[in-house]
TORFI-770824 format. One line per field, with one value per residue (C-alpha): residue number from 1; residue in one letter; chain; x, y, z. Coordinates in nm, 4 decimals. Example, Ala and Ser with C-alpha at 12.3 -4.5 7.8 and 13.67 -1.06 7.14 Angstrom:
<recs>
i = c(1|2)
aa = c(A|S)
ch = c(A|A)
u = c(1.2300|1.3670)
v = c(-0.4500|-0.1060)
w = c(0.7800|0.7140)
</recs>
This chain:
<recs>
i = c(1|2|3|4|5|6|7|8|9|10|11|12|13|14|15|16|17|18|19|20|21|22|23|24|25|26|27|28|29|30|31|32|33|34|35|36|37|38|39|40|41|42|43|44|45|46|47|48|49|50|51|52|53|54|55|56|57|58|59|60|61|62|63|64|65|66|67|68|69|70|71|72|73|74|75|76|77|78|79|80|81|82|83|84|85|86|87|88|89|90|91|92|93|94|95|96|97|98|99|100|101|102|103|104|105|106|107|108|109|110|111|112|113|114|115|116|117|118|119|120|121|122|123|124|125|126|127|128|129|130|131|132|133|134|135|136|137|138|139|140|141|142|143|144|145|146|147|148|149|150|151|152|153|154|155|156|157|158|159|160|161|162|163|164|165|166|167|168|169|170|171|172|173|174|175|176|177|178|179|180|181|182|183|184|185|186|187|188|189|190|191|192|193|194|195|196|197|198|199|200|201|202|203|204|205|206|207|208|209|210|211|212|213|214|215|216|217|218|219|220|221|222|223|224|225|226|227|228|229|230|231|232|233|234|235|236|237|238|239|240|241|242|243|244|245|246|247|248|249|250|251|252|253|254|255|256|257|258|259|260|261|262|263|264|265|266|267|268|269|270|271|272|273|274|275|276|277|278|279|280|281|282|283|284|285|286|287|288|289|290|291|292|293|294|295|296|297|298|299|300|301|302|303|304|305|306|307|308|309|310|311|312|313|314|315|316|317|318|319|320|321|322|323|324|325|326|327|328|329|330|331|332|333|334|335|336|337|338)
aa = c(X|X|X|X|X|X|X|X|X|X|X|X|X|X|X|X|X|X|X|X|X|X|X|X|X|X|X|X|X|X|X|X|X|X|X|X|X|X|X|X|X|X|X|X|X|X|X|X|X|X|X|X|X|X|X|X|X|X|X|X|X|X|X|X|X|X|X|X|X|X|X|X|X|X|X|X|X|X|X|X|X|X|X|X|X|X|X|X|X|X|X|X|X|X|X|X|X|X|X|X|X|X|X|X|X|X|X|X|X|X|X|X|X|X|X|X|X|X|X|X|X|X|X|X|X|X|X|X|X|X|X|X|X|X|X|X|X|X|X|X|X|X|X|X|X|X|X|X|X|X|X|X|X|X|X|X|X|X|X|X|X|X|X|X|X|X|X|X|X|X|X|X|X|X|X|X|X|X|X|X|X|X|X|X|X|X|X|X|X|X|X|X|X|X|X|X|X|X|X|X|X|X|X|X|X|X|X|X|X|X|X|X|X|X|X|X|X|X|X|X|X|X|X|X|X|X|X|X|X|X|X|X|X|X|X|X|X|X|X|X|X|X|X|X|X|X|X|X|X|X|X|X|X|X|X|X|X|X|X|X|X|X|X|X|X|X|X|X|X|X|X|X|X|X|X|X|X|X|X|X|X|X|X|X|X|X|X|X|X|X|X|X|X|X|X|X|X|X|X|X|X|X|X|X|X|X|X|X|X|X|X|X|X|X|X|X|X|X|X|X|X|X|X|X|X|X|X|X|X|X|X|X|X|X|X|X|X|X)
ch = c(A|A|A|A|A|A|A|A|A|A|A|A|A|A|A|A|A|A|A|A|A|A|A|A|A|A|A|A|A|A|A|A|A|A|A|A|A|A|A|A|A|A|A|A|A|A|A|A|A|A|A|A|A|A|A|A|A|A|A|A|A|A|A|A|A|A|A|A|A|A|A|A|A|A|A|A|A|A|A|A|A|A|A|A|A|A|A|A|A|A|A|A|A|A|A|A|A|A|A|A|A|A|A|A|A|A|A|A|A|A|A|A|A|A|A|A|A|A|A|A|A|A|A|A|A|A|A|A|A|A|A|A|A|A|A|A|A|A|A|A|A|A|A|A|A|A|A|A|A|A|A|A|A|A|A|A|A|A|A|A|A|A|A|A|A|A|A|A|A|A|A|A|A|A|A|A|A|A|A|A|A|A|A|A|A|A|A|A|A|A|A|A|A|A|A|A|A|A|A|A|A|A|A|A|A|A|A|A|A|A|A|A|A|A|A|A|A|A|A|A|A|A|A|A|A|A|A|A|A|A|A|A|A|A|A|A|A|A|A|A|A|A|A|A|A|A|A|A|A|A|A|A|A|A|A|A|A|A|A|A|A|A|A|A|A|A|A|A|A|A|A|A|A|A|A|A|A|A|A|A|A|A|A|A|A|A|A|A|A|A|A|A|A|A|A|A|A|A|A|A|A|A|A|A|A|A|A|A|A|A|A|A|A|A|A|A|A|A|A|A|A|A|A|A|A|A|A|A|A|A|A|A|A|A|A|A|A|A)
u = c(0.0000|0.3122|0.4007|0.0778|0.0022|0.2211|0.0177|-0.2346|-0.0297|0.1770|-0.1180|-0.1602|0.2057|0.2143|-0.1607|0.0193|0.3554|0.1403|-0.0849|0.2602|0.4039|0.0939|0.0758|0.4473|0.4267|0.0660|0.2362|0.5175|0.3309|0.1401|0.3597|0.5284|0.1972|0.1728|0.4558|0.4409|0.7303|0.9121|1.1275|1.4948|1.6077|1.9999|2.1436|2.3060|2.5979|2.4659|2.2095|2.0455|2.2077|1.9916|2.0700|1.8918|2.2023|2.3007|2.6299|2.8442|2.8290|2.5100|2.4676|2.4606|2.1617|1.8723|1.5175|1.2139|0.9602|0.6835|0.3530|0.0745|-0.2564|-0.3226|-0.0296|-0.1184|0.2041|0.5567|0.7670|1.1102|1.3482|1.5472|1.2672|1.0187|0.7317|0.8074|0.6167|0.8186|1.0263|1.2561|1.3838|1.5874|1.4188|1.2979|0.9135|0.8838|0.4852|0.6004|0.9106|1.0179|0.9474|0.9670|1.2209|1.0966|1.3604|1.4122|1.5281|1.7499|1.4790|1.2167|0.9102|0.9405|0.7900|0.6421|0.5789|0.4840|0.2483|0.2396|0.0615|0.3570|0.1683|0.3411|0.1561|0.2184|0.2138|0.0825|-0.2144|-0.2600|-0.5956|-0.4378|-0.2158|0.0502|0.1134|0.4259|0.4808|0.5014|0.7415|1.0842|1.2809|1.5648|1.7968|1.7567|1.4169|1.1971|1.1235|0.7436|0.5159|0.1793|-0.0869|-0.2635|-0.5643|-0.6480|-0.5912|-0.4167|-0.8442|-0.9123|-1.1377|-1.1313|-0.8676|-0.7213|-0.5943|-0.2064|-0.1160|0.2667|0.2493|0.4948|0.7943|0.6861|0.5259|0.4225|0.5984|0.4386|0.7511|0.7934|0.4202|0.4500|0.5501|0.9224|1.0555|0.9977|1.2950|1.2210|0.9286|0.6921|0.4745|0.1560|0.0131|0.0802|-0.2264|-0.4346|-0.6281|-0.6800|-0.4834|-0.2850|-0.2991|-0.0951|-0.3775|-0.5002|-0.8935|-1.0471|-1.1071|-1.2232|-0.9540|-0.6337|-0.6239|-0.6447|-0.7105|-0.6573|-0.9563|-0.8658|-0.6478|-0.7042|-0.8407|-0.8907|-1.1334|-1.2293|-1.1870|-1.1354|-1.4354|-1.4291|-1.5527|-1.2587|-1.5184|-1.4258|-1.6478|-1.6344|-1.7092|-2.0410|-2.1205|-2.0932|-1.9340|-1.6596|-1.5915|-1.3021|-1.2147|-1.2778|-0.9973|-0.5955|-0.4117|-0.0404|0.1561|0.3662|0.7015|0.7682|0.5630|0.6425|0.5292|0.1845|-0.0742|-0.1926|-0.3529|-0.6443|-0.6256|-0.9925|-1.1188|-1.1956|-1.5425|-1.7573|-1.8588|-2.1634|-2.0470|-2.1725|-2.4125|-2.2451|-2.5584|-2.6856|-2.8209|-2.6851|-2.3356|-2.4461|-2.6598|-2.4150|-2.1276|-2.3163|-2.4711|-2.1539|-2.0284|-2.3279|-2.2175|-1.8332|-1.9452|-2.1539|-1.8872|-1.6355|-1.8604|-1.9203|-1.5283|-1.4839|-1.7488|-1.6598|-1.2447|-1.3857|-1.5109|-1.1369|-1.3761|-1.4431|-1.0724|-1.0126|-1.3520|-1.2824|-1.6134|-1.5071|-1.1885|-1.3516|-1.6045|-1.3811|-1.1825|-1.5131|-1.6239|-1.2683|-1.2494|-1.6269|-1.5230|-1.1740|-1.3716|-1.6816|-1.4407|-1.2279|-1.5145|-1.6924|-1.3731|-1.3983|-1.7559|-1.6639|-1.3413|-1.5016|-1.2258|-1.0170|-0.8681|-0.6334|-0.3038|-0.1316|-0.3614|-0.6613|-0.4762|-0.4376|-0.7202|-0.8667|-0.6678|-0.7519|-1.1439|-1.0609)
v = c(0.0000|0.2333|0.2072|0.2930|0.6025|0.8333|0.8379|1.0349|1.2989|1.3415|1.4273|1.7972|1.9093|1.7626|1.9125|2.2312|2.1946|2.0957|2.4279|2.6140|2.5198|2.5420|2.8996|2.9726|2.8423|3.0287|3.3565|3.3258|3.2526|3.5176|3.7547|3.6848|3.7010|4.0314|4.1843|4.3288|4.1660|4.4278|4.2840|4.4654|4.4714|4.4964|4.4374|4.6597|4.8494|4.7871|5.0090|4.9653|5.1483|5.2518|4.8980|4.7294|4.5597|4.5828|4.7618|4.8433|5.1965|5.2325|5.3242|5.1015|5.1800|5.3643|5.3725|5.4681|5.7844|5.5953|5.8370|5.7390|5.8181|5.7997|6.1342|6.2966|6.2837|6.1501|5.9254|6.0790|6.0134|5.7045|5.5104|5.2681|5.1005|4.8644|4.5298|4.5973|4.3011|4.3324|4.0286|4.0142|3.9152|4.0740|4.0847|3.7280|3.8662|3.9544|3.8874|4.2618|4.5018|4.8586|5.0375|5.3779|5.5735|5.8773|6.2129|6.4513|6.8204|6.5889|6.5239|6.1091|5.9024|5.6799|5.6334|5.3599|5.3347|5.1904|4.8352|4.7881|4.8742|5.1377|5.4418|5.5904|5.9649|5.9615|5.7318|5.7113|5.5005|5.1806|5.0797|4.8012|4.5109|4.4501|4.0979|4.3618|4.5079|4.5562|4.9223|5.0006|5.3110|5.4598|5.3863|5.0740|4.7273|4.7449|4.4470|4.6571|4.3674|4.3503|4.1840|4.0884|3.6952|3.7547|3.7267|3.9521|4.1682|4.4596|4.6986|5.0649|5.2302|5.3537|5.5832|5.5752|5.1773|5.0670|5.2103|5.5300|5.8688|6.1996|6.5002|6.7877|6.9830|6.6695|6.6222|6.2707|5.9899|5.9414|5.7124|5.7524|5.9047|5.6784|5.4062|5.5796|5.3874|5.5560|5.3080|4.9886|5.0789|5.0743|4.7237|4.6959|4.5451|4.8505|4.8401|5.0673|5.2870|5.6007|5.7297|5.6471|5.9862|6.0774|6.3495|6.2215|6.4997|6.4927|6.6949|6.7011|6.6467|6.6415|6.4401|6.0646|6.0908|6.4576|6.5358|6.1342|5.8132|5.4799|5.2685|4.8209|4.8243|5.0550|5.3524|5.7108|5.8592|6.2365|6.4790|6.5380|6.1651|6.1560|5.8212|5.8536|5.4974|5.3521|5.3627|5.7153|5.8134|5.7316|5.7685|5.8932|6.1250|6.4029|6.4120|6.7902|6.7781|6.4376|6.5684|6.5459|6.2671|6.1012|6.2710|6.2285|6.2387|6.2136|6.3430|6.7105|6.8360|6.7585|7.1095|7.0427|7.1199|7.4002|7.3109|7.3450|7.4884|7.7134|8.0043|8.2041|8.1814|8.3513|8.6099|8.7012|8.7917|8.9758|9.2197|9.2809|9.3451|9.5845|9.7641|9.8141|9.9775|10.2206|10.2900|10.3510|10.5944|10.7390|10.8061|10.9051|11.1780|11.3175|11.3477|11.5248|11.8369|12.0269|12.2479|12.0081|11.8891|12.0827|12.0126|11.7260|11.5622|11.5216|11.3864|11.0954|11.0173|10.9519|10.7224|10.5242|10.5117|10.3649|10.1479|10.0145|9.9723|9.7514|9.5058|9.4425|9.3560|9.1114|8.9478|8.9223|8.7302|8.4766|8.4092|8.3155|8.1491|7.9142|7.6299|7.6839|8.0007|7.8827|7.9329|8.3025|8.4434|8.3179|8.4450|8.8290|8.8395|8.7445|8.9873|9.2838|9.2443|9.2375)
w = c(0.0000|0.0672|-0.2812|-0.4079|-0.1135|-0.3060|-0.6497|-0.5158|-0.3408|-0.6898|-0.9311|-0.7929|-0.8368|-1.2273|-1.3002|-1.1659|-1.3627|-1.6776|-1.6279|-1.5814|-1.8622|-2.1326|-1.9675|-2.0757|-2.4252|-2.4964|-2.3347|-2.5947|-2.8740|-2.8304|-2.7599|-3.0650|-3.2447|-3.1324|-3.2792|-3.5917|-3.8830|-4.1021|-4.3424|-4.4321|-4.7377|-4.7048|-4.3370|-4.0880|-4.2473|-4.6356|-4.8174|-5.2013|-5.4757|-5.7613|-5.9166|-5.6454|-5.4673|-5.1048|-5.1419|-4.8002|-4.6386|-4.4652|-4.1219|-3.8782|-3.7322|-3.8237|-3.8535|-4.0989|-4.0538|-3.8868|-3.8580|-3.5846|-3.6372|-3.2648|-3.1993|-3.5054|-3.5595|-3.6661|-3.3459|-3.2599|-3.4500|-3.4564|-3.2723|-3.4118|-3.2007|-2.9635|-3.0888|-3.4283|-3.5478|-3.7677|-4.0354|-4.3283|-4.6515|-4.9761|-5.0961|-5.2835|-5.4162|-5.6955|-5.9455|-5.9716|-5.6591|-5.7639|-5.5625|-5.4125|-5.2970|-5.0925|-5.2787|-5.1172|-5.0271|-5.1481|-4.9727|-4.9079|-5.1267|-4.8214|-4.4338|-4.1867|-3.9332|-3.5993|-3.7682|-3.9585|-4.3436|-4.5904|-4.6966|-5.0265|-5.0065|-5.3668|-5.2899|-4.8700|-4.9225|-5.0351|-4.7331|-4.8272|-4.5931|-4.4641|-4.6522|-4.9397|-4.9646|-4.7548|-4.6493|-4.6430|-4.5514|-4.8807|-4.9975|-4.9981|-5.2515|-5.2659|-5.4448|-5.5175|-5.5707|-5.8790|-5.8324|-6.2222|-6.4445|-6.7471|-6.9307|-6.7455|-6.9815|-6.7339|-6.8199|-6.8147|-7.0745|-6.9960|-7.2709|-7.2752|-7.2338|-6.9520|-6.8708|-7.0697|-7.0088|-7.2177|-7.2495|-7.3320|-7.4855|-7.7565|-7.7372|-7.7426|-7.5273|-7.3721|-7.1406|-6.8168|-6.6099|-6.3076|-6.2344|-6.0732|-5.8176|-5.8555|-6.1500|-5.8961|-5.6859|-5.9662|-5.8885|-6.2793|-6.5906|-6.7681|-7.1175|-7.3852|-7.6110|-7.6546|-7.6417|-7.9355|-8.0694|-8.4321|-8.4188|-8.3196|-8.0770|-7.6719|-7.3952|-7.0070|-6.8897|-6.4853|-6.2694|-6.0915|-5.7486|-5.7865|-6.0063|-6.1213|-5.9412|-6.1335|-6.0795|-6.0445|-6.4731|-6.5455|-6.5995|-6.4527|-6.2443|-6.1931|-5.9153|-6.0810|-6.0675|-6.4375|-6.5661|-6.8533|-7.0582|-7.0573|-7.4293|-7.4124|-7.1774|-7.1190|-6.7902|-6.7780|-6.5896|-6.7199|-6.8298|-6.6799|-6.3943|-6.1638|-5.8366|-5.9982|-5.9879|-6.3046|-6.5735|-6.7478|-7.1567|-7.2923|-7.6821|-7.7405|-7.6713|-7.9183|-8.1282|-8.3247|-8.6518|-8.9126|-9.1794|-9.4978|-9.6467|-9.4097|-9.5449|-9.2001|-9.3225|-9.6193|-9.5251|-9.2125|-9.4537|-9.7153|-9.4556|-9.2852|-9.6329|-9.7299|-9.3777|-9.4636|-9.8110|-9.6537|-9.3663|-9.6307|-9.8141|-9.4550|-9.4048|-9.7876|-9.7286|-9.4306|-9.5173|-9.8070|-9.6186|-9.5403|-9.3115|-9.0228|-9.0307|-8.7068|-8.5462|-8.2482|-8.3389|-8.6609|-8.5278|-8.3114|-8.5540|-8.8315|-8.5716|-8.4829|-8.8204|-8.9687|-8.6438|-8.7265|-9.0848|-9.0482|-8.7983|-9.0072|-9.3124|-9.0887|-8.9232|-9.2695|-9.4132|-9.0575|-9.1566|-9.5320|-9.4332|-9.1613|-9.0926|-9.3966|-9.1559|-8.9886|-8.8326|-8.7635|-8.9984|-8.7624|-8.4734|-8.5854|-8.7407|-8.4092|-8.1961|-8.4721|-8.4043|-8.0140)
</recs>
C-alpha cells in the first residue's frame, strides 16, 4: 500500500507543472503574435544602390519615418514602435518590386504606421502590408498587388504603355525618367492605347483621385457623378511635372459642326459686307469736307467710323473662311477684331 500512497499525493504538483508550462508556451506565442514583422532589405551596415544591390556603407543603425494616427504625428526620431520586429528578406509577391527611394529636399515618397503597413504619399488610401514590400535606408522594394488573371477583360488604358510617359515639350511619349509607383495601386490590368477619338487629338480632362476616381468596370467617375468609358480616356503622368498625380487624356469636346448649307453663313457675310461699303462711303465723305478737319467731333467720328469699318471687313472674311482660316492668320485676325 506504501508504494501505491504516493500516487495520489503526486497528481496535484504535475496538473500544476502541466498548467505552468501550457501557460508559458501560450504567453510566448502570443507575444510573438503580437509583434508586428518588417522585413529589411539589405542588413546593418549595407544600403540599395539605384541597381537594387546591397552595397556596403550604410549606417549602422537607423530607422524609418513611422507616422501614428493615434499622436497625429511623426515618433522621434530614430525610434520605431516597440512590438516591431525586424527580419531580413525581400518581398517574394512579386518577381520585380519597384524600388521607391528617398530624394534629397524631397518630400518622401512613403511612411509607416504603428501596424507595420506602408503608406504611399501619392495614394494614402491603399495601405501596403508589410509581406510587401521591404525598407531600407535609402528607400523601400514594394510588391503593389494587382488583383487581375491575365483574361481579365477589365482593363485601363495607360497611354505611354509601360515604362513610358508623355511630355508635353515633344508632345508625345518618352521614357519615363524613373518608375513611378503611382500606377501599382491601380487594382486593374494597364494596357498601352489612346482614347479612341475621331480626331487624333487629346485633352486634359482632370487628374485621378482629384477630379475622377477609377471605378471596379474601369469607368471614370467624376465629381459630378458623371461616368466617362473607358475607351474614351488614357491615364499617364507628365514628363515635366512628376510631383503630380496622373492625368487624365480624354477626346476634345464635341462642337456640333456648321451646316455646310446654311443660309446664315451667307446672309451674315453679305450684310456685314453691305455695312463696310456704306462705312467707307461714310469716311470718304466726311475726309472730303477740309472744313471740319479741325472740329474734335469730326476727329472721333472719323476714328469710330474707320475702327467700325476695319472690324466688319475682318469678321466678314472669318464668316466666309469658316475652318479653312487657320493658323497666324486666324490668330491676328482674331486679336484685330478684339
Amino acid at each position: 500500500m506504501s508504494e501505491f500512497s504516493c500516487v495520489p499525493n503526486m497528481w496535484p504538483c504535475g496538473v500544476s507543472c502541466i498548467a505552468v508550462v501550457v501557460l508559458l508556451v501560450t504567453s510566448a506565442r502570443s507575444a510573438v503574435l503580437a509583434q508586428h514583422l518588417i522585413y529589411k532589405c539589405c542588413q546593418d551596415g549595407y544600403y540599395l544602390n539605384n541597381k537594387e544591390e546591397c552595397v556596403k556603407g550604410g549606417p549602422l543603425q537607423w530607422a524609418p519615418a513611422v507616422y501614428s494616427p493615434s499622436i497625429k504625428g511623426f515618433l522621434h526620431p530614430g525610434t520605431v514602435p516597440p512590438d516591431w520586429h525586424y527580419q531580413l528578406s525581400r518581398p517574394k509577391q512579386c518577381a520585380r518590386p519597384t524600388f521607391a527611394y528617398y530624394e534629397p529636399n524631397v518630400y518622401p515618397p512613403f511612411v509607416l504606421v504603428p501596424n507595420g503597413s506602408l503608406i504611399l504619399t501619392s495614394e494614402v488610401s491603399v495601405p501596403i502590408p508589410p509581406e510587401n514590400y521591404c525598407i531600407d535606408y535609402s528607400g523601400a522594394l514594394i510588391c503593389f498587388e494587382q488583383n487581375f488573371t491575365e483574361n481579365d477583360s477589365i482593363t485601363v488604358q495607360k497611354c505611354c504603355g509601360i515604362g513610358g510617359e508623355y511630355s508635353e515639350v515633344k508632345e508625345s511619349c518618352s521614357p519615363a525618367e524613373k518608375d513611378h509607383p503611382d500606377f501599382k495601386t491601380i487594382q486593374l490590368k494597364t494596357v498601352e492605347r489612346f482614347p479612341d477619338c475621331s480626331e487624333p487629338n487629346y485633352v486634359i480632362g482632370g487628374k485621378l483621385n482629384t477630379t475622377h476616381w477609377l471605378q471596379e468596370d474601369g469607368t471614370l467617375k467624376d465629381t459630378g457623378g458623371r461616368l466617362l468609358p473607358k475607351t474614351q480616356y488614357c491615364l499617364e503622368k507628365i514628363l515635366e511635372y512628376p510631383e503630380q498625380p496622373i492625368h487624365i487624356f480624354t477626346c476634345p469636346p464635341r462642337v456640333k459642326p456648321r451646316h455646310a448649307h446654311d443660309i446664315r453663313f451667307t446672309l451674315y457675310p453679305m450684310g456685314l459686307f453691305l455695312s463696310v461699303f456704306f462705312l467707307a462711303v461714310t469716311l470718304i465723305a466726311s475726309c472730303l469736307l477740309p472744313s471740319t478737319y479741325h472740329v474734335l467731333h469730326w476727329r472721333c467720328q472719323t476714328n469710330h467710323v474707320a475702327c467700325l469699318l476695319i472690324g466688319d471687313l475682318l469678321l466678314a472674311v472669318t464668316q466666309l473662311s469658316s475652318d479653312a482660316l487657320q493658323g497666324p492668320a486666324c490668330i491676328g485676325i482674331g486679336m484685330f477684331i478684339k
